[in-house]
N, C-alpha and C positions, 0 to 999 in steps of 0.2 A: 264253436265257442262264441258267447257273444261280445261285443265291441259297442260300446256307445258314447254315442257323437252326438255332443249338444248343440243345434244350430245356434250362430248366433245373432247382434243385432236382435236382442228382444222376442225372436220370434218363440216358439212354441219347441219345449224338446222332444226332440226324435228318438228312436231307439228303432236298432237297423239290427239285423244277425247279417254278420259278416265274416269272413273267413280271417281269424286272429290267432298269429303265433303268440301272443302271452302267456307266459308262465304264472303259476302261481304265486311267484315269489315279487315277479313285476308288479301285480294287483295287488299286493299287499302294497309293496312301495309306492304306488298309488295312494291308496285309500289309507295306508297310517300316517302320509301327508297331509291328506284332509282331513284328519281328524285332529290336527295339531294347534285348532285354534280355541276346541272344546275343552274347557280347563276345568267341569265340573265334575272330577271322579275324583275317589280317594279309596284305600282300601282299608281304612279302619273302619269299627263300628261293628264288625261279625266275630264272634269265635263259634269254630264246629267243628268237631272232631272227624274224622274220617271214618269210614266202617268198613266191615269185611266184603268185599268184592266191588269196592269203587275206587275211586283214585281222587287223592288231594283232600285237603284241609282247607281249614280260612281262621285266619290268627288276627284279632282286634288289630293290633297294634303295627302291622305290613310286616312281609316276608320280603326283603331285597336278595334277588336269587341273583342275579348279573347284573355287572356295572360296565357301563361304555369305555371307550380308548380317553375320555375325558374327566372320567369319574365318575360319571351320575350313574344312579340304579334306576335299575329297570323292573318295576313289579307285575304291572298287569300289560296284558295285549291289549293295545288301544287302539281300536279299529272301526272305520265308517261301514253300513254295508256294502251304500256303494253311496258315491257323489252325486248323482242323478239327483235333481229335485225341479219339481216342477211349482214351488214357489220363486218369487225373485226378490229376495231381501235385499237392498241395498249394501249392506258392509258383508257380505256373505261370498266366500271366492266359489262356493258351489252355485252359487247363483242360474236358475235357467239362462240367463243372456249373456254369462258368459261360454266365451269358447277357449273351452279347456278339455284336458283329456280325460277321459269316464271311464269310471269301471263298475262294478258289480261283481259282490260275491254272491254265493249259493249259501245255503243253512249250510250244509256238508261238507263244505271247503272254510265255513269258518269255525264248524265243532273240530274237524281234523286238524287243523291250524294251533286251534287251542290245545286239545291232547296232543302237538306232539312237540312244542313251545314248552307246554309243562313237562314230559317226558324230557325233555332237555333241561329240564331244570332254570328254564330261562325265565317264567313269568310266576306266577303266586295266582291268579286269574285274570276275567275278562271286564275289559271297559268296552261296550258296544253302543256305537247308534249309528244312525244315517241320515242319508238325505231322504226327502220324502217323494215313492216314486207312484204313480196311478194315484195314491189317496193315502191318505192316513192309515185307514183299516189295513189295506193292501200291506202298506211297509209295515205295521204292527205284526201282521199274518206270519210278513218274513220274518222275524226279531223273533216272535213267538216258535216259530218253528224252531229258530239257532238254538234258543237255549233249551228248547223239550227234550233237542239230540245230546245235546251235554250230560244233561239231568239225567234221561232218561234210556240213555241208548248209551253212552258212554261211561256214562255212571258220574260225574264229576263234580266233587263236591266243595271245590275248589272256590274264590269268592267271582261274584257274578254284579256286574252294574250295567244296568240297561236304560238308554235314555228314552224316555214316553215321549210318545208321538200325540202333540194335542191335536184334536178332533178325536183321535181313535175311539172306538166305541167302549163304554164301561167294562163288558164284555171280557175285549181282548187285553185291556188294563188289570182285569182282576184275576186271569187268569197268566199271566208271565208275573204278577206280582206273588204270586205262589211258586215260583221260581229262583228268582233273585234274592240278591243280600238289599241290594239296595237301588231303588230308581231315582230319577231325576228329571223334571218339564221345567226346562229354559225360561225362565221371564223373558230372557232377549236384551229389554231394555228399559231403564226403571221405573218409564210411565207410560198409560195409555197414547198419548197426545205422542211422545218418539216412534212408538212399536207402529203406530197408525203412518206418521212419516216416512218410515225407514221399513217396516216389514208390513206392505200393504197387502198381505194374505193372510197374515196370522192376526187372532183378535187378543184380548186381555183376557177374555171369558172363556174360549175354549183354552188358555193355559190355565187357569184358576182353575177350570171345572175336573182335569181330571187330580190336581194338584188336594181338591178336596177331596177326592174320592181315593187315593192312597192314605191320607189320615185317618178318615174314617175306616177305612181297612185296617187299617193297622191298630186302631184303640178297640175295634170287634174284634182283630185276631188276639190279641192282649188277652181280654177276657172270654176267650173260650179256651185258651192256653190254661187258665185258672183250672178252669172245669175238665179239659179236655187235654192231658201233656203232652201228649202223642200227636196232636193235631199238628197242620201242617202252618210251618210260619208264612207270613204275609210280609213282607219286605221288612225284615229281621233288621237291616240294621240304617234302616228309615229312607229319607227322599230330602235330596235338594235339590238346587237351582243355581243358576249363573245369570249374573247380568255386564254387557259389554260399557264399560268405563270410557267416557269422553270422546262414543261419535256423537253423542246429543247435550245440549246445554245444561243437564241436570245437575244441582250444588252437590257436595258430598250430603249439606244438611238432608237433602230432597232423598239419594240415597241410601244412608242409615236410614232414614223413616220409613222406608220400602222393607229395609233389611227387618227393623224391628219387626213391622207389624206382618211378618211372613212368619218371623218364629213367634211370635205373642198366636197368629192365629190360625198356624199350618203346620204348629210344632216340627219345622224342616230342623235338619239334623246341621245342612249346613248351607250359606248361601256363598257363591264361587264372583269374586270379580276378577272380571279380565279385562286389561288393558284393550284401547280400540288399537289394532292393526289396520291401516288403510289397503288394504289389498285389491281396493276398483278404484276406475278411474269413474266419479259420479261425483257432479257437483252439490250434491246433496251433501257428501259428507267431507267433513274435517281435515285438513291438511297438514296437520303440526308441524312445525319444521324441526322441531326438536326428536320427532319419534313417537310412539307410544309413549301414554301417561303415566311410566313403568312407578314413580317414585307417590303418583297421587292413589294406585292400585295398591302398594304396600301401607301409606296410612288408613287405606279402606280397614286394609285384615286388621291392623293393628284397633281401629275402633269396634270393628267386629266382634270381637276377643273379649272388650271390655263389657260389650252388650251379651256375651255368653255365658260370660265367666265373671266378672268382676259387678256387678252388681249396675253399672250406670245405664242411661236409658240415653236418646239418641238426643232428647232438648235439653241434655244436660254438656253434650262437647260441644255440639255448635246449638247458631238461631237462625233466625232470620238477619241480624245482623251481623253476624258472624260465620256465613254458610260456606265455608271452608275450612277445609285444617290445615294447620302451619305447615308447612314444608321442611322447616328446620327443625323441628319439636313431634315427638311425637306426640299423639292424642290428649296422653296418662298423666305426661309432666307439663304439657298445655292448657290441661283441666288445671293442674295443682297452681301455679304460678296465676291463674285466672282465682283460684279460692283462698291467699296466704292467710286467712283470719283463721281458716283452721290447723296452719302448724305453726309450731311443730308440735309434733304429735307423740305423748311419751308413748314408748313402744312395750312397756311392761304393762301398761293398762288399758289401751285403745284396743274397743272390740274388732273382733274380725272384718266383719265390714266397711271400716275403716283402713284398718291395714291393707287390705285391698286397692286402697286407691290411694296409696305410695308410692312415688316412683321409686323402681327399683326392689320391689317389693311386688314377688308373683304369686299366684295359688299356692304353688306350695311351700313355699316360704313362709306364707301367711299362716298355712295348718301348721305349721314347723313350729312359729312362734309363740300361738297358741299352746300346743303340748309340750311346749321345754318349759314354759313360763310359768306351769303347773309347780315347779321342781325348786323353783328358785328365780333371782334377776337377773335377765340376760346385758349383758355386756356388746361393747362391737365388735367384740371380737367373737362374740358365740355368733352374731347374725351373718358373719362373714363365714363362719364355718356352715351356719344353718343354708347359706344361699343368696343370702340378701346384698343385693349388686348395690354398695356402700358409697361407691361413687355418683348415683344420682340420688341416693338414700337418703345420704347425711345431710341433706339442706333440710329434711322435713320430719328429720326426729329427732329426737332424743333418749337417750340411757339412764335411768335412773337420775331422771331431771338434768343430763347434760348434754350437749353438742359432740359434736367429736372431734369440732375444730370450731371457734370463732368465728359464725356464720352469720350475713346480714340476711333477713329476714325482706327481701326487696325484689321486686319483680326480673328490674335490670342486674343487680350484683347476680340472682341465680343463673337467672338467662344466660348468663356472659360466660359463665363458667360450666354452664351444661352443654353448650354449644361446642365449647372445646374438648367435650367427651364424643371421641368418634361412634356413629352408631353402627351397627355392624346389620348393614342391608345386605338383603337376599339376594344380589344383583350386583354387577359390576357396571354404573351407567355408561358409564365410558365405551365399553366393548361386549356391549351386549348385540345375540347374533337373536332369530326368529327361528331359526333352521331348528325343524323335526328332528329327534333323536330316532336312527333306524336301526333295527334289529339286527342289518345288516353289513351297517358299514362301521368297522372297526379302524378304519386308515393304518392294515396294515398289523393290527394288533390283536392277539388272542384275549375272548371275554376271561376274567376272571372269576372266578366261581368262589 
């Protein structure tokens, strides 16, 4: 069995066969460790049915098949190939110069892994990537081979994410892309001038290039789909990206504009921030004392959302003079408070696009309002049954030309009073941990099904 020992002190990794009791179950504990700081998978975006003589489905919307002794679900098997990499990114704990424990899995040990996870009803499918070992092509080879065995030996049609390896040749890109629900090539970090600092093997252009060449797959799988039904799909349910949050100087302003012009010109399905983890000691990077920038990564998503979904565009929440977002405020109601000439806003006649950028006021609330209002005048009490969260609501509209209470129309009287509306973060900052959820350790407690 093999065993790999990364030397350290910068030098060169090794890779030795040596005589190694490890279990399989070990190498997983391993490598689903390292795979805990990759926050770019999701398992929406596919529906497919399953057929006669394969196994598993894949449902838009996620399958939570077990939940941990803490609560959280567990949908896909999220797993490195192996840690081995013979880049040395500074924020990166796989890093060649560090010296840590190494493993590697086989194609055959990670399709068995996965049918027998799903046989157990533990996962819905697979999150796969790795570190990169010999070359790009080399690790793509392996990736490529894992999922043929799935696909094509095991039958599993279960949902598949696979993270691309840039450099790797077009080649082996377009061929596991005929594979998968969905791929994903790392930006890393939101500008050339960081990725140059901090990951001095990786360029901007070998991510971009293969990041084009999934689009372009996917708009020619599109229309031969037209012509052809039967044809086989090309990364069914698209490609995104991740960028690491606050090891480098970049404003949130500098990141939306990244964000934008990736889906304005890479049509990505999603782009993933995560917080910087300091996991090396390297004076290169950032020492917060506070922790990861857990609460500046939650106003990313939230302006994300509005860039998706809500109609605004990135020079529209921050500038150059303003290249931050409030910390107290989210994005939505820091935009409104910045525009009071436009409310309030009567809510029986302001078009959609408008209602949209109400606080308090979501997508679908928005369609809501629209199709009741067809019927008659909605009231606050219809938009409380329709959805419309009335507590941040009511500073910015109106009901058939009334308030719903005696509101000053004032940056500070709102401010004063949206702030004492708790917001309900994804996060406990106070007692937030880093630790990997493992498949294995229930502290004692049987998974629930």
């Amino acid at each position: 069995m093999e065993k790999i020992i990364a030397a350290s002190h910068g030098e060169k990794l090794s890779v030795h066969i040596l005589d190694d009791t490890r279990t399989l179950q070990q190498k997983l504990a391993i490598l689903s460790d390292a795979a805990k700081y990759d926050v770019a998978c999701t398992s929406s975006g596919v529906d497919r049915k399953g057929s006669t003589g394969g196994m598993g489905n894949s449902v838009a919307s996620g399958i939570c098949h077990s939940f941990s002794a803490d609560g959280r679900c567990i949908s896909l098997l999220k797993i490195l190939m192996t840690n081995c990499c013979v880049y040395d990114c500074r924020y990166c704990r796989n890093r060649v110069s560090n010296d840590i424990e190494r493993a590697i899995f086989t194609p055959e040990e990670i399709a068995d892994l996965t049918m027998e996870f799903y046989r157990r009803n533990y996962i819905e499918g697979l999150f796969l990537s790795s570190g990169v070992i010999e070359s790009p092509d080399y690790t793509m080879e392996l990736l490529y081979r894992t999922i043929y065995l799935l696909r094509n030996v095991h039958h599993f049609y279960g949902y598949i994410h696979v993270k691309g390896i840039p450099g790797a040749s077009p080649h082996l890109i377009q061929q596991i892309g005929y594979l998968v629900d969905r791929m994903s090539v790392n930006l890393e970090l939101p500008t050339a001038q960081s990725l140059k600092k901090l990951a001095p093997n990786k360029h901007r252009r070998t991510i971009l290039t293969p990041m084009r060449q999934i689009q372009e797959g996917i708009r020619e799988n599109k229309q031969e789909l037209v012509v052809y039904r039967h044809a086989p799909h090309f990364v069914s349910g698209g490609q995104s990206t991740q960028m690491i949050i606050g090891a480098t100087p970049e404003s949130d302003y500098q990141i939306i504009q990244v964000a934008e012009s990736l889906y304005q010109k890479f049509q990505l399905k999603r782009v993933f921030y995560s917080a910087f983890v300091n996991v090396n000691e390297d004076k290169q990077l950032p020492a917060p004392a506070s922790g990861p920038p857990l609460l500046r990564e939650h106003r990313l998503y939230q302006a994300d959302f509005l860039l998706r979904f809500y109609g605004f565009e990135a020079k529209e929440l921050l500038s150059d003079k303003r290249p931050n977002f409030n910390v107290f405020l989210d994005p939505k109601a820091d935009w409104a408070l910045q525009h009071l000439e436009l409310f309030p806003v009567e809510i029986n006649r302001a078009p959609y696009e408008l209602l949209l950028r109400i606080p308090g006021i979501g997508v679908k609330s928005a369609r809501r309002i629209v199709g009741v209002r067809k019927n008659g005048m909605l009231t606050f009490q219809h938009l409380k049954k329709i959805g419309v969260v009335l507590k941040r609501a009511l500073y910015f509209i109106t009901c058939n030309g009334k308030m719903m209470y005696p509101t000053k129309i004032e940056e500070d009287y709102i401010t004063r009073n949206l702030l004492n509306v708790k917001e309900r973060l994804p996060f406990d900052p106070s007692g937030i941990t880093y630790r990997q959820l493992s498949l294995f350790d229930d502290n004692g407690k049987e998974n629930i099904c």
